[in-house]
N, C-alpha and C positions, 0 to 999 in steps of 0.2 A: 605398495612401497612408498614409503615416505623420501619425499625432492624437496631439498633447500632450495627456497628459491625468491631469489624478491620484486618478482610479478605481481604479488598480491600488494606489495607497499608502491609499486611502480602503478599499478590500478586505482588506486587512492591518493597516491601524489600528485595525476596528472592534472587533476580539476583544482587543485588547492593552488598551481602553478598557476594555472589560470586565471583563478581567484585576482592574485595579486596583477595578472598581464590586464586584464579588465578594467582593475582599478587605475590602470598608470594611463587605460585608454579613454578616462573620463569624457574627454573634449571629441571623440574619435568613436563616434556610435556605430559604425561600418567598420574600424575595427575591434572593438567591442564586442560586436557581434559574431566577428570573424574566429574571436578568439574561445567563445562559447562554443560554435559550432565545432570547432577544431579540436578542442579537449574532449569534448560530447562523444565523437569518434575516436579518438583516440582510446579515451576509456576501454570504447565499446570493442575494438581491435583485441587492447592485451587483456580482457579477462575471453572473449571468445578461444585468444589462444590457448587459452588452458582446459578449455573443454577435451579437446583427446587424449590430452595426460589423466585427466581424473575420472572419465568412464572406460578408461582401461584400470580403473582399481587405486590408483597412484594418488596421492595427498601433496599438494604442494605446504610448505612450513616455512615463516619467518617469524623469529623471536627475537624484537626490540631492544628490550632491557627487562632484565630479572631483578625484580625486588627481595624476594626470597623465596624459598623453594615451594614451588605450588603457585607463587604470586607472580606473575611477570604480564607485559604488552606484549603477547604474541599474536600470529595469524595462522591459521591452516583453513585452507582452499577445497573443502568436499562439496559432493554432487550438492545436496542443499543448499550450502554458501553460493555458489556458483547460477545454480539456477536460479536463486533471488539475485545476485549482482549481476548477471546476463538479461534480465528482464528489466531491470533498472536503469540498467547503461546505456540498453536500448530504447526502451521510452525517453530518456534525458535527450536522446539526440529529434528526439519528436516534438517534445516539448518547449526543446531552445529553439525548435525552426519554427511551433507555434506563437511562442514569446512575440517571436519579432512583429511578426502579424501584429498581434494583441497588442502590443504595449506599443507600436507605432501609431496605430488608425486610432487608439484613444489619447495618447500625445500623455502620457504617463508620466510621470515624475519619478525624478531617484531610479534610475534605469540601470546606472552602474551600481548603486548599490543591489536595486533585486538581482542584478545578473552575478553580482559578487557570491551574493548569498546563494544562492540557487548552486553554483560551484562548488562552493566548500559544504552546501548540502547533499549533495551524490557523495562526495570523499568520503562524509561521516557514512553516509549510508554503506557503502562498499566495505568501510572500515569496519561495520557492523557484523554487513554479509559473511565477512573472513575472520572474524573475531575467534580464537582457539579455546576463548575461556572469560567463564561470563565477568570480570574486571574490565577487559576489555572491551567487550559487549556493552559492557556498563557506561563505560567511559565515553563513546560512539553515541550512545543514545544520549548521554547529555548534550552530548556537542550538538546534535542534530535539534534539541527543543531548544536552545540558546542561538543559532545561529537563523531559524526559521520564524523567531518571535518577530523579527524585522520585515519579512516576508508577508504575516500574516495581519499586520498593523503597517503594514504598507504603505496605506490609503490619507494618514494621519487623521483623519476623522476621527472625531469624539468616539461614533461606534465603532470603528477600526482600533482605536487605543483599548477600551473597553474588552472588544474580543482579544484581543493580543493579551492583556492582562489577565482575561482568564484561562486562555491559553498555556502561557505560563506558569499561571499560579495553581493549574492542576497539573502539567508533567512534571513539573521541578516541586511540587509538594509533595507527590506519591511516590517518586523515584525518592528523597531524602528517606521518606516515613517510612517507607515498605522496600522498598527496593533496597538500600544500602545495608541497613540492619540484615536480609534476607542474603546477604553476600558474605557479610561478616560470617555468618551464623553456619553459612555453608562450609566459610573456609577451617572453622571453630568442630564442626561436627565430622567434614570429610579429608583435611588434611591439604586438600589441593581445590582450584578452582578451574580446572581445564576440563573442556567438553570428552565425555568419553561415551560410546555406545552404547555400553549396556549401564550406564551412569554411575555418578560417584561415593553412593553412600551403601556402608554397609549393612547387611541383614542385620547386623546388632545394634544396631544406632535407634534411641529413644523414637519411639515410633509418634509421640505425641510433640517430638520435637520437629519430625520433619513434618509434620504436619501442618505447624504453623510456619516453616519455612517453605513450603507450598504454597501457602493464602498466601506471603507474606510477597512472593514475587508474580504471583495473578495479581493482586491487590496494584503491587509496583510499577510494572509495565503498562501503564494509563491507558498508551498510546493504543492498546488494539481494542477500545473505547467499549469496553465490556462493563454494561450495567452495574452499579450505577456509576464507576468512573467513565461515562460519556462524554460530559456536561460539555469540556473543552472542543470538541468538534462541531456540533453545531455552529457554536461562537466562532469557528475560525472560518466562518463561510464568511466572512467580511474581507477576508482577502482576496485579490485579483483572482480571476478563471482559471489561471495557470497554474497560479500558486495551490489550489482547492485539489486541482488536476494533479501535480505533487505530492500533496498533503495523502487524498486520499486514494493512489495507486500505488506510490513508488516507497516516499521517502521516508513518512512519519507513521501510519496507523501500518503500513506494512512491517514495520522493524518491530512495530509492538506485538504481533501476530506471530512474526517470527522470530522474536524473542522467546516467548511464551513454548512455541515449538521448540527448541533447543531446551530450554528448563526441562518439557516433558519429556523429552525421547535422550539428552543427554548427561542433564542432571539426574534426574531422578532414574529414568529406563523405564520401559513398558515394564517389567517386572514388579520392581519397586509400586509402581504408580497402581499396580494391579492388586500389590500385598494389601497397599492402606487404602484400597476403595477409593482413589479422589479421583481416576477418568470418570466414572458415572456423574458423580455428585458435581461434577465442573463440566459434565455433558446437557446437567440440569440447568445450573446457573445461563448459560452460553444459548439454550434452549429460550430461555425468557426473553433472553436480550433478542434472540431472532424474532419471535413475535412481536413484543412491545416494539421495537425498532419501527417492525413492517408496518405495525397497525398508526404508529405517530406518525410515520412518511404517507399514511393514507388522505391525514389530515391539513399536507402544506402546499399551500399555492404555489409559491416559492421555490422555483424549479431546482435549485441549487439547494435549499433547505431539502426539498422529498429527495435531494442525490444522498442528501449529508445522511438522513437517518436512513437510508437503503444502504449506506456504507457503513453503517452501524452494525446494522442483520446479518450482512454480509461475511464481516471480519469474522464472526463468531461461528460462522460453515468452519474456516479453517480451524481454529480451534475444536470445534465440535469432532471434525472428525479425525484430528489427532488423538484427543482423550478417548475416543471410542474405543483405544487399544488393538483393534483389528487390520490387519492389513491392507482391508481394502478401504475401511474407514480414514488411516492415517494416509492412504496412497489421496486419497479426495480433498483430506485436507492440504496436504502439500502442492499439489494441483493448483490447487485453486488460489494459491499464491498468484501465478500467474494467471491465469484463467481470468479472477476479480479485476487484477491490474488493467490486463487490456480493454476488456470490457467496459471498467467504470472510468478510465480518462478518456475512452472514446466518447462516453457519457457526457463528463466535464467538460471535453475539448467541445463539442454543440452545442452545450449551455453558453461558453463563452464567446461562439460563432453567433448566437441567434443574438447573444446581447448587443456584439459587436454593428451587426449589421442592420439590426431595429430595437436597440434597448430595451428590448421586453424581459422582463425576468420572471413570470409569473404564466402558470400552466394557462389559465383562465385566458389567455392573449396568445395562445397559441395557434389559433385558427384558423388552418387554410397553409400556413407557415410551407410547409413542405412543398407546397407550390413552386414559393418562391425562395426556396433555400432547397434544394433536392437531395443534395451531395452531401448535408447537415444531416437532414433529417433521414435518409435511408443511413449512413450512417449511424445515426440513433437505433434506430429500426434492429439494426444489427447487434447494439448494444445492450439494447430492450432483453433482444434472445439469450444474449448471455447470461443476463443477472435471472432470468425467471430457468433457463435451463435448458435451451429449447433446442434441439439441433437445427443447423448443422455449427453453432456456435460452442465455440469452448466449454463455458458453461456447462453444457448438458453434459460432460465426463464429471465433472464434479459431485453433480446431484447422485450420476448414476454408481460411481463408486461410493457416496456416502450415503444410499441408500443399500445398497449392498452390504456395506460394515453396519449399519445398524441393525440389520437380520445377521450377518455375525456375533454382533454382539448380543442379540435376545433381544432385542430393546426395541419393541413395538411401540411406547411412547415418542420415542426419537425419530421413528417413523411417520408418526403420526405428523411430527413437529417439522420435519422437511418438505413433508406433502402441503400440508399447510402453508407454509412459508411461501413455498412456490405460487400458491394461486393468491397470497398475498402482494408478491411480486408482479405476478402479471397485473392484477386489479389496480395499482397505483401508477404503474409503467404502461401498459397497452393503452388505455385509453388519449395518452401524449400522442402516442403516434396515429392513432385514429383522428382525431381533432388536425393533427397538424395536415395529417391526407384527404378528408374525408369529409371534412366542415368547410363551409364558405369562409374565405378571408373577409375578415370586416375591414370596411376603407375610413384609410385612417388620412384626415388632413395637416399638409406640411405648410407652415406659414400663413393656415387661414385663409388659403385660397382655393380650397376644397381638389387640389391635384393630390391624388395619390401619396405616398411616401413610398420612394425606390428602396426596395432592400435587394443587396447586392451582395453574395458570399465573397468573401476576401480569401486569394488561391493560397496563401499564406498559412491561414488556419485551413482551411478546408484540405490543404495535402497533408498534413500530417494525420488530422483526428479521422481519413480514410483509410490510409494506411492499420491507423491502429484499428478498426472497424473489419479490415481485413487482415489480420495477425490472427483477430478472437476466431474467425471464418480457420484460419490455417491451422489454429489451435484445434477447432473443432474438428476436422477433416482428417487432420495427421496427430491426435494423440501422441502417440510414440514419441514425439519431440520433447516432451513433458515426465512419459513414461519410464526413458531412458534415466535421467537424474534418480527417480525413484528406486529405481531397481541397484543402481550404484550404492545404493547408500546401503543397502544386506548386504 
């Protein structure tokens, strides 16, 4: 049953309110922060209350303004939408109690601005999550690579403007080149641009046209950093821990994954996508990028660089096992929406604890580390398990339903390429956490007078990125939490 209802705009306004409280509270950093915190849950409040309305079957709908018919800003509220805006809303409130941590103990700059932007980046995202019809999808992801360029060139450094600039100048090029034309072309071939189930385009429609309206919106959607449109990600690792921790869980390479997810299963429809063969051939594409991905993150010191291209390999599970067309392929990929999330800002949020507390950014310096940071680093530990698949961590449903949809689908290559990937995973990731446990700390001198250097975990950072280290654990344990969204959505 479809409910009018504007929850889903009340979900998205809260933080953009905030936005503006934040700004007025420039001189007022306690409350500032207060008012981050406050919208953070709030958020997370009215989209959780719509979870009983929409896995009892029921669709929440608000429609803004109609520009003409098939064209309008509308929202509708399904299991999908919801389970990426519930995972979101919920990290954000992780995230902003990380912030403070982070951006106090290094005495950061422009604090109202990052906390501005960090606001009206959940809005976009949320606005994404509920989008009824890709214009408005459309619209959401610009706002989010326009509002996050500030975030990610944060630092004003040379290299900070640099990565920002090419940040930019790959989402907002391939959304123009590929993405707008791919919308037009949709709204030109199917009459309407609203998400639909078994999707919008007819058996008789040029079959060599949707074909390149296919590529044209893989190509568009940058952000779910699929070979060779990656380049931007890497570069945006010159933004603060936080912002990285954003970037690559919640706000930006997630909208592009699940963008991509919505084209497959509601533009096009498994049917459609199965007539013209492109699951396979975009099972292959998504295939490369998981290896190349793993085997570059083999090769970076730079603990934040081997997260960046692990979140590259990553991304591409989700896609991989939507296009597999199989039920239990597309169930793994949807998964793993959240699954990744928790997983890789527990990741991020260690990287930014271990910087915080003995500036080291490099694998090579990690040694002994877990010693003296315990609550970081078993944290990690737990992170580790997710991304290689390992139980009793999230992760491992992931693997295990999209190793199952690849034997549904035939497709012992794909099999190949998961099994793979996985001991790729562990060989760049296991060995951090051995070093950090299992190696001598080397003593390092503070002012030359050969005493030790104190490293001391800040409770700030450290209660959040445990939390999320135990989510991935909850994820892994209780399934069904994850399970339920998917089964809503048949």
């Amino acid at each position: 049953m479809t409910i009018i209802s504007m929850r889903p705009l009340f979900a998205i306004g809260v933080s953009i309110i905030a936005a503006l409280l934040i700004l007025l509270s420039d001189k007022k950093p306690d409350l500032r922060e207060f008012w981050t915190l406050l919208a953070s849950v709030v958020k997370f409040l009215i989209i959780i209350s719509m979870i009983p309305l929409v896995l009892r079957g029921n669709t929440l709908e608000y429609s803004l303004v109609t520009f003409y018919p098939g064209i309008s800003i509308a929202f509708k509220v399904d299991a999908l939408g919801l389970m990426f805006a519930t995972t979101a809303s919920f990290l954000w409130i992780m995230t902003s109690i990380y912030s403070i941590g982070y951006m106090r103990s290094l005495n950061e700059h422009a604090q109202t601005r990052y906390y501005a932007c960090f606001a009206i980046t959940l809005s976009a995202a949320i606005g994404a999550a509920f989008a009824a019809n890709v214009l408005t999808l459309y619209l959401f992801y610009e706002i989010i690579t326009m509002v996050t360029y500030p975030l990610v060139s944060h630092k004003e450094t040379p290299e900070a403007m640099a990565g920002g600039k090419k940040y930019v100048t790959y989402l907002l090029g391939t959304s123009k080149l590929f993405l707008l034309p791919a919308l037009v072309l949709t709204y030109t071939v199917a009459g309407t641009l609203d998400f639909t189930s078994a999707g919008v385009f007819s058996a008789t429609a040029n079959q060599t046209l949707l074909i390149l309206i296919y590529i044209l919106f893989i190509a568009g959607f940058a952000k779910a950093a699929i070979m060779p449109f990656h380049g931007w990600l890497p570069a945006a690792m010159v933004a603060p821990t936080p912002v990285s921790a954003l970037l690559h869980a919640v706000a930006v390479v997630k909208v592009g994954v699940f963008s991509i997810v919505r084209i497959v299963l509601f533009v096009f429809g498994v049917g459609m996508m199965k007539d013209l063969h492109l699951g396979y051939v975009t099972a292959l594409v998504v295939s490369f990028t998981i290896i190349t991905a793993s085997v570059i993150a083999l090769t970076k010191d730079n603990l934040k660089a081997r997260l960046a291209y692990s979140t590259v390999s990553q991304l591409s599970y989700i896609v991989l096992g939507v296009v597999l067309l199989s039920p239990s392929g597309i169930t793994g990929g949807i998964v793993h929406i959240t699954n990744h999330a928790f997983a890789k800002i527990t990741l991020f949020f260690c990287a930014g604890s271990i910087y915080v507390a003995s500036h080291k950014t490099k694998v090579s310096e990690l040694d002994g580390i877990g010693r003296k940071m315990p609550y970081t680093m078993a944290a990690f530990a737990i992170g580790v398990l997710g991304m290689v698949g390992v139980p009793p961590a999230g992760g491992f449903f992931t693997k295990w339903y999209l190793v199952i949809g690849s034997m549904e689908s035939g497709s012992l290559l794909i099999l190949a390429v998961l099994l793979t990937s996985s001991v790729l995973n562990a060989v760049y990731f296991v060995p951090i956490v051995y070093k950090a446990f299992f190696k001598s700390p080397a003593v390092e001198a503070a002012g030359g007078h050969g005493e030790e250097i104190e490293i001391k975990e800040n409770p700030y950072i450290v209660v959040p990125l445990v939390i999320a280290a135990v989510g991935s654990l909850i994820l892994g344990l209780y399934p069904e939490i994850l399970l339920i969204f998917v089964r809503a959505l048949k």
